[in-house]
C-alpha positions in Angstrom: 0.0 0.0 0.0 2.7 2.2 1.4 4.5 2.3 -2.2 0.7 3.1 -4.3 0.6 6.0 -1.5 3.9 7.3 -2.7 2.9 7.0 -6.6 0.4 9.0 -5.8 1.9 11.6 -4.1 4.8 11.4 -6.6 2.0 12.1 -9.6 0.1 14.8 -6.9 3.8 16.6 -6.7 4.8 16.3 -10.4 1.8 15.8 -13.0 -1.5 16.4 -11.8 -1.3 20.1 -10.8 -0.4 21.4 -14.9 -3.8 19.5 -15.8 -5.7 20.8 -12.6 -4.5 24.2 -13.5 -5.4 23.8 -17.3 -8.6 23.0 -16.3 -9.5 25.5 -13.7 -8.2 28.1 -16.4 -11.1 26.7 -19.0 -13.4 26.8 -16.3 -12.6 30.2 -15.4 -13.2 31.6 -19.2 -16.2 30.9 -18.9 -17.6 33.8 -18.3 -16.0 34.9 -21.2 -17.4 32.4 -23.8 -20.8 32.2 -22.3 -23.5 33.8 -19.6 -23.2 32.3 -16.5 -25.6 34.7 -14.5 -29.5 33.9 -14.2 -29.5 31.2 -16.4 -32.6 29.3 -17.0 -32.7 25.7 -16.6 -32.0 24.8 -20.6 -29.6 27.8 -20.9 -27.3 26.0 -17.6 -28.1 22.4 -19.1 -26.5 23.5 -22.6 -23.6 25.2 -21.1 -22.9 22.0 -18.8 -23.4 19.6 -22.0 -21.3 21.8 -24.4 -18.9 23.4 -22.5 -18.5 21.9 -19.0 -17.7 18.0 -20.6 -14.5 19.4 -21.9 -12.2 19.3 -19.0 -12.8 15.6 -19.0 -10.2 15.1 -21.9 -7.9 17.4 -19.8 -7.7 15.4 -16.6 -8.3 11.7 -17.9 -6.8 11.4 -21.0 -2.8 12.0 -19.5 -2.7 9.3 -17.1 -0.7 7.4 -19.1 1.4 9.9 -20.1 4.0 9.8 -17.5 5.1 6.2 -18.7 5.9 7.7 -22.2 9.5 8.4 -20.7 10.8 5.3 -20.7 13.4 5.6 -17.5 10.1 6.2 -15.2 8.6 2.9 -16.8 11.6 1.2 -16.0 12.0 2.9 -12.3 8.1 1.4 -11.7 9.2 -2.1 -12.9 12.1 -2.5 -10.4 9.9 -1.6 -7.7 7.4 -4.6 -8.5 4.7 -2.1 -8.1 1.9 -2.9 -10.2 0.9 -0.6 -13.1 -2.7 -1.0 -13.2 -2.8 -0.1 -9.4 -0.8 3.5 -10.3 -3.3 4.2 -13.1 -6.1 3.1 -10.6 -4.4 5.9 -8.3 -3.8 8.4 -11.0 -7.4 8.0 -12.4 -9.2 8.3 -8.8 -7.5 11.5 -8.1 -7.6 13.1 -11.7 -11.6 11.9 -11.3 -11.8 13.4 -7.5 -10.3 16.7 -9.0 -12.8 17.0 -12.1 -15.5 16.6 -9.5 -14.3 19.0 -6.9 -13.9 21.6 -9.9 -17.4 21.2 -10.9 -19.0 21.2 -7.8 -17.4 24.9 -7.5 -18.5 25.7 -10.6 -22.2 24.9 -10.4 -22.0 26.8 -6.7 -20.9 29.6 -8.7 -23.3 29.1 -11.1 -26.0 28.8 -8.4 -25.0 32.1 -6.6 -24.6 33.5 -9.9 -28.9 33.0 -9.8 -29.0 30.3 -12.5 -32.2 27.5 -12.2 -31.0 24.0 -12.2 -31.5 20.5 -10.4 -27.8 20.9 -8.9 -27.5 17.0 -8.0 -28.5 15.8 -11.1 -27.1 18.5 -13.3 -23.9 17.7 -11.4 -24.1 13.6 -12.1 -24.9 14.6 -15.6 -22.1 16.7 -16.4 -19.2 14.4 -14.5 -20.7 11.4 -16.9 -20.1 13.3 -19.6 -16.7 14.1 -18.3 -15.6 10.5 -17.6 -16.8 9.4 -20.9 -14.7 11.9 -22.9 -11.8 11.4 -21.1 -12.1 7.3 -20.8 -12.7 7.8 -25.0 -9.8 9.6 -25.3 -7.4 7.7 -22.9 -8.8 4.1 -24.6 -7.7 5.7 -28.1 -4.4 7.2 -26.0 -3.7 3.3 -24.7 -4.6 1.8 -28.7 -2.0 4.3 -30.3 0.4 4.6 -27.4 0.1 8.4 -28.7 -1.6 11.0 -26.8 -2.3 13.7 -28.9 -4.5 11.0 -31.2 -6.0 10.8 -27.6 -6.9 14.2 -27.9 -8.2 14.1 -31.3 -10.6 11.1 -30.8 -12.4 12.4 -27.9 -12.6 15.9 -29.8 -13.7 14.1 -33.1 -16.3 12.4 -30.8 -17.4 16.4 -29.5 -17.5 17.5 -32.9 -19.5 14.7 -34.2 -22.3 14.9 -31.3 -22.2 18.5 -31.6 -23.1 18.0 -35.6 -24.9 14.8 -36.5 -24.8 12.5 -33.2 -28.3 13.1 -31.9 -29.3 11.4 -35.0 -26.7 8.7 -35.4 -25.5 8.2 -31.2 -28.4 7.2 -29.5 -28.0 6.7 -25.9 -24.2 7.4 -26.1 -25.0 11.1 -27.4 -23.2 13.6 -25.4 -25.7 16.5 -25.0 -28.7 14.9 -24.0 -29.1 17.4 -21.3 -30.1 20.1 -23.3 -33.1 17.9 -23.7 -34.0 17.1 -20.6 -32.9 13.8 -21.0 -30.9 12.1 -18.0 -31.4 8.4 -19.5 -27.9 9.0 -22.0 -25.7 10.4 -19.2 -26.1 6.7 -17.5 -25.2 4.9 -20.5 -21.7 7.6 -21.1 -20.9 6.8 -17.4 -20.9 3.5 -18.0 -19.4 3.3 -20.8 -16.4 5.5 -19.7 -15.9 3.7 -16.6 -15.3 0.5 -19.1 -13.7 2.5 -21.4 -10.8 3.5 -18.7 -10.8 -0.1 -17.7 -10.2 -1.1 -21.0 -7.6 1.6 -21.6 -5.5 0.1 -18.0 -5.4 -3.0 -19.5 -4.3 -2.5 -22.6 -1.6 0.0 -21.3 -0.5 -3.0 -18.8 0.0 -5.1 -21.1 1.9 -2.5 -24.0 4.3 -2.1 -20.8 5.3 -5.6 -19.6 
């Protein structure tokens, strides 16, 4: 336990606080890019659903990317500390980050006078969080390349944001905006299994 403790604090020290940082700057613009005073239920619902999901692919998507050097990879190895335990690690805290960002925002939000279901509206928008990021860091684990990490889960924006109501189904990432809660169950499922499947692979590319 005592050695999963330190990879933690060793990622905590050295990695997490650039992507926490990157993502409290996006949260912070906005006010900038959008309203985000007395917002009506629909107006809050379409700025969680197009704008909130993004930090997802900010927070999720680099947990592998510490192993990309390859003298930390081999550091980990002569330890005997198991790699899918550190992603676990790294994934738990990125995740406990995105949700403690979020919660300040929609407090903000909420003192701000917008009308929204907070609990639900905040389930909502981590699911589409966790789903971004676990579709980015599967396609990160597939290519062993980040940046086509990046552009998966930002194809996968781009194509809800264009034809996806019509061709995603339950796995379309605004459903919000509609009212709809039923597809935010089916992304947060489906990006908890899709960060699985990303550990595994990644285990297995560095054995």
């Amino acid at each position: 336990m005592g050695r999963y403790l330190a990879s933690g604090k060793e990622y905590v020290r050295h990695h997490l606080p650039q992507q926490a940082l990157v993502s409290i700057m996006l949260f912070a613009a906005a006010p900038l890019l959008a309203g985000v005073r007395n917002l009506s239920v629909g107006e809050t619902a379409r700025l969680l659903d197009f704008y909130v999901v993004l930090p997802g692919m900010l927070l999720l998507i680099p947990v592998f990317l510490p192993e990309q050097d390859k003298a930390i990879r081999d550091l980990i190895r002569a330890r005997y500390t198991s790699m899918g335990s550190i992603y676990l690690v790294r994934i738990f805290l990125n995740v406990a980050v995105m949700a403690a960002l979020t919660g300040v925002f929609l407090l903000g939000l909420e003192r701000g006078g917008c009308d929204f279901p907070f609990g639900n509206y905040f389930m909502a928008s981590l699911a589409g969080m966790v789903f971004l990021g676990g579709f980015g860091a599967a396609a990160f684990a597939l290519s062993d390349n980040p940046v086509i990490g990046y552009m998966a889960s930002l194809g996968y924006y781009l194509f809800s944001f264009g034809a996806g109501a019509k061709y995603l189904g339950n796995w379309y990432l605004f459903s919000l905006v509609s009212g709809s809660y039923k597809e935010k169950v089916y992304l947060a499922v489906t990006g908890v299994a899709l960060l699985a499947a990303a550990i595994v692979i990644r285990v297995q590319k560095t054995r």
